[in-house]
C-alpha positions as CSV (number, residue, x, y, z in Angstrom):
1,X,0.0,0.0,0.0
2,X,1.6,3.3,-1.0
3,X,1.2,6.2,1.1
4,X,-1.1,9.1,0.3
5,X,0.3,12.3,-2.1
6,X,0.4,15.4,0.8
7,X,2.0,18.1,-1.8
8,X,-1.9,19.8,-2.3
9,X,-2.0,19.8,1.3
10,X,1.5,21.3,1.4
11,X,0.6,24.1,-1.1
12,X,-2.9,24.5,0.6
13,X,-0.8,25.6,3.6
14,X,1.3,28.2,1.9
15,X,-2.1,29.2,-0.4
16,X,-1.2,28.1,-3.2
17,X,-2.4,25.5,-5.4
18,X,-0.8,22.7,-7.3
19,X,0.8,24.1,-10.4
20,X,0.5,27.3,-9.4
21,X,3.4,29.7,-10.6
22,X,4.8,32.0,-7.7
23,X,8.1,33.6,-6.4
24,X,9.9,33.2,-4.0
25,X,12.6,35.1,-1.7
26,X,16.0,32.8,-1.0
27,X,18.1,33.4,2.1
28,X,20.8,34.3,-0.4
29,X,18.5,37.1,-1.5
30,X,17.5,35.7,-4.8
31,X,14.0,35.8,-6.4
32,X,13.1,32.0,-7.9
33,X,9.8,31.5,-9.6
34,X,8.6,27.8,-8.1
35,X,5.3,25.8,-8.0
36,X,4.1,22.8,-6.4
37,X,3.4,19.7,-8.4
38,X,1.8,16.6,-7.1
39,X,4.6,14.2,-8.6
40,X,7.9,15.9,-8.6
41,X,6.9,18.2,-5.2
42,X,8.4,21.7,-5.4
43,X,10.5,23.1,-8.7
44,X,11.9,26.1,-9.5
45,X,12.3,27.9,-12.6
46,X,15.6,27.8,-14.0
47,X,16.0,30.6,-16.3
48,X,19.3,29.3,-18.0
49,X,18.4,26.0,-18.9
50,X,14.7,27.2,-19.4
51,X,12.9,24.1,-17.3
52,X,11.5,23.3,-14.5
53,X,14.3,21.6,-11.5
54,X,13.8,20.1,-8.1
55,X,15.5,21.8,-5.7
56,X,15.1,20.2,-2.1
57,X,16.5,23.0,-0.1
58,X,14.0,25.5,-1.0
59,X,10.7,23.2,0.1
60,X,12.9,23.3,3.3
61,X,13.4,26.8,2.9
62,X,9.9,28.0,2.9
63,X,9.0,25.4,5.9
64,X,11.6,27.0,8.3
65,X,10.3,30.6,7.5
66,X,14.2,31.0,6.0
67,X,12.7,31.7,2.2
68,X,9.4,34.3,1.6
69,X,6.5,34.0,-0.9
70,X,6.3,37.5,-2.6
71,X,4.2,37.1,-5.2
């Protein structure tokens, strides 16, 4: 038995919804657009490379209040 998807839940709690396309403040003072997905959690915008990447650190980030939402 596999356990139940919780990334709506986790969006739901920041106010956002799955796919949703918002941006974020990093402790290093850097503005990343991100979105929550229900299969690959959060991912971030990389403007270089011009696709979306997971980056674990800023899921983390936004949980210990060390990343903003301001947009």
């Amino acid at each position: 038995m596999m356990a139940e998807n919780k990334m709506e839940a986790v969006a739901q709690l920041f106010g956002k919804k799955l796919n949703e396309e918002f941006k974020i403040l990093t402790p290093k003072g850097r503005i990343r657009k991100v979105k929550f997905t229900a299969d690959r959690g959060l991912l971030y915008y990389d403007d270089f490379e011009h696709e979306w990447n997971k980056n674990f650190g800023f899921l983390n980030f936004l949980c210990e209040g060390k990343a903003e939402i301001i947009e």
